[in-house]
C-alpha positions in Angstrom: 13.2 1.8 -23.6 16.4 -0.2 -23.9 16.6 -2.6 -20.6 20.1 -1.4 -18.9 22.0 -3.8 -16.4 21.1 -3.7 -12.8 22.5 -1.3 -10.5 26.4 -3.6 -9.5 26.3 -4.0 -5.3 24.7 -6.0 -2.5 21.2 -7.4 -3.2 20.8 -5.7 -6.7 17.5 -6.9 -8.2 16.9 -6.9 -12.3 13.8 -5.2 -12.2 13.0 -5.8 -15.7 13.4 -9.6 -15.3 11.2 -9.6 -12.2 8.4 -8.0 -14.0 8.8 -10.6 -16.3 8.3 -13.5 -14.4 5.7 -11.7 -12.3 3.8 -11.5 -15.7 3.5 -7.8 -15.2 4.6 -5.5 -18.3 5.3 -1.7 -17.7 2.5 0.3 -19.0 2.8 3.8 -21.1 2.7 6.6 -19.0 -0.4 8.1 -18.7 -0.1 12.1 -20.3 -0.7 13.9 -17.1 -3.8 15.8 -16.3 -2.9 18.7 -15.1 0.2 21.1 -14.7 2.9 18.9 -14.2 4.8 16.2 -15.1 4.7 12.0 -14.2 8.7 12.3 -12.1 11.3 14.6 -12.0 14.6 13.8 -10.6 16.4 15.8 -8.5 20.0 14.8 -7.6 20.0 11.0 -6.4 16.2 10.9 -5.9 13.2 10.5 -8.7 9.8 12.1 -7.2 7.1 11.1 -9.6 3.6 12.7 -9.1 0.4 10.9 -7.8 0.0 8.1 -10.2 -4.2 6.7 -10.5 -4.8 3.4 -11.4 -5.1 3.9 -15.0 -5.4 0.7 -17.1 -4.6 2.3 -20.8 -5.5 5.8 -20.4 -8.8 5.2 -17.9 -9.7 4.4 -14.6 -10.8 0.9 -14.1 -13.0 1.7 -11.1 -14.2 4.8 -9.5 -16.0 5.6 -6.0 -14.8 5.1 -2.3 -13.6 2.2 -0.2 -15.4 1.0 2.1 -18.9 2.0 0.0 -18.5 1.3 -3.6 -15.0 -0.5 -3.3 -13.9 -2.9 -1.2 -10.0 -2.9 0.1 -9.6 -6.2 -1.8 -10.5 -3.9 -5.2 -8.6 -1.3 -3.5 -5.9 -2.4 -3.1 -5.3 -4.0 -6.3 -6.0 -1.0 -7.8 -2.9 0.3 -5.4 -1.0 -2.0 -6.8 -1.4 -0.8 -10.4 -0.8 2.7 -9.2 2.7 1.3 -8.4 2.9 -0.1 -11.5 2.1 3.3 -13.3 4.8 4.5 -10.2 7.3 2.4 -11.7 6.5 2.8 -15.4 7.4 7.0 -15.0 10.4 6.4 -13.4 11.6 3.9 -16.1 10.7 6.5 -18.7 12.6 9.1 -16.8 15.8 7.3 -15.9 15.3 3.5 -16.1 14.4 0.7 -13.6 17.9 -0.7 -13.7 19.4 2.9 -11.6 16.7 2.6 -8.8 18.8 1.7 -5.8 15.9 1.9 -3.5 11.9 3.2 -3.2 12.6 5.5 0.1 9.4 6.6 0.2 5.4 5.8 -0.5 2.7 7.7 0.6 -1.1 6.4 -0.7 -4.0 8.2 -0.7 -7.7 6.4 -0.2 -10.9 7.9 -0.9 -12.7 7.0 2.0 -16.1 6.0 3.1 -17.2 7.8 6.4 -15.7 5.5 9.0 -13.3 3.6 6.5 -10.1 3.1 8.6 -8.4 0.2 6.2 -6.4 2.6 4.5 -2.4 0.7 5.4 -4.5 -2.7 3.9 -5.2 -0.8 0.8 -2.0 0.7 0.6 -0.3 -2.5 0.8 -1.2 -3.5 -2.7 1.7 -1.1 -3.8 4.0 -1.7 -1.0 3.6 -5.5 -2.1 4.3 -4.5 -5.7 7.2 -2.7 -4.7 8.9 -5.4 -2.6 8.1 -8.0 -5.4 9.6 -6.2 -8.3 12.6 -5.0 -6.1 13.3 -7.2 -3.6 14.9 -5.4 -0.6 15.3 -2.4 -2.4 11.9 -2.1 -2.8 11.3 -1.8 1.1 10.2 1.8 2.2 8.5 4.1 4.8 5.2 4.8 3.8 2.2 6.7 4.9 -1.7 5.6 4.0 -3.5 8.4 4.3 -7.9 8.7 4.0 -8.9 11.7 1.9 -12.2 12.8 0.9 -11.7 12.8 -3.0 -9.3 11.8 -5.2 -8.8 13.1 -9.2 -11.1 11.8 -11.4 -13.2 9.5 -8.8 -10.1 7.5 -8.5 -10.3 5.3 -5.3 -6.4 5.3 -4.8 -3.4 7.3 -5.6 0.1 6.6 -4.6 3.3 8.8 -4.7 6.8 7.6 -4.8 10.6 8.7 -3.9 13.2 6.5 -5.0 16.9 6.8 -4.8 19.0 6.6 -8.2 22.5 5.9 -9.2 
C-alpha cells in the first residue's frame, strides 16, 4: 500500500514512520476464518473483526492465561493482535486517515480464577498509544472468556474514527 500523509490537525501522528522506528512492520492480513471480513467501515468509523495473534498465517501460542500462558506471553501476544488490528485497517483505508482508536475491547481465555485480564489487554492498548500517540488513546473493555477461535489465548477488536 502506498504510505499517504498523516491526517493535517492538532497532534497528528505519522503512523507509518512510528512503526518504523518502533521496528514493527505491518503484517499481511490474515484471510479470515470464517464468514466475514478483517474491517468494514461504516461512515467515519473502521470496525475490524477480532484479530488473533497470528504471526504469518498461525498462532504462535495456544492455551489459557493464567495455566499454560502467563500475562507476560499474553499480553505480548495482545500486542500483535493490535498489530494485525492495525494492519486490516491499513488495508481497508490506510493508517494515515485514522484520527483516533475510540474503542478496544480484548478478549482472554482464561484459567479458572484468572482475573489479570486489563494487564493482558494492555499489550494492545500500549501498542496503540505507541504507534499513535494520543490518538491512539481509547476506552476499552478486557473481558475473560472461556475459549477463544482456534486455542488462541487473546483476541482484540477495534473502532477507530477515519477522515
Amino acid at each position: 500500500m502506498t504510505t499517504p500523509a498523516p491526517i493535517a490537525g492538532d497532534g497528528a501522528v505519522d503512523a507509518y514512520a512510528r512503526l518504523t522506528e518502533l521496528g514493527l512492520t505491518l503484517p499481511t492480513v490474515v484471510a479470515p476464518v470464517g464468514s466475514y471480513v478483517p474491517a468494514v467501515q461504516s461512515g467515519n468509523y473502521v470496525y475490524t473483526s477480532g484479530q488473533l495473534p497470528f504471526v504469518d498465517g498461525k498462532l504462535p501460542q495456544t492455551g489459557k492465561v493464567g495455566a499454560e500462558v502467563s500475562v507476560e506471553e499474553a499480553s505480548g501476544l495482545a500486542r500483535l493482535c493490535a498489530l494485525n488490528a492495525l494492519a486490516a485497517i491499513d488495508a481497508l483505508v490506510g493508517l494515515g486517515r485514522v484520527v483516533k482508536i475510540v474503542k478496544v475491547v480484548g478478549f482472554v481465555a482464561s484459567a479458572p480464577g484468572f482475573t489479570g485480564h486489563p494487564a493482558v489487554v494492555n499489550g494492545a492498548s500500549d501498542l496503540f498509544g505507541a504507534v499513535l500517540g494520543e490518538q491512539g488513546r481509547h476506552a476499552r473493555s478486557a473481558v475473560g472468556v472461556a475459549e477463544l477461535p482456534l486455542g488462541a489465548p487473546v483476541e482484540v477488536e477495534v473502532i477507530a474514527e477515519v477522515a
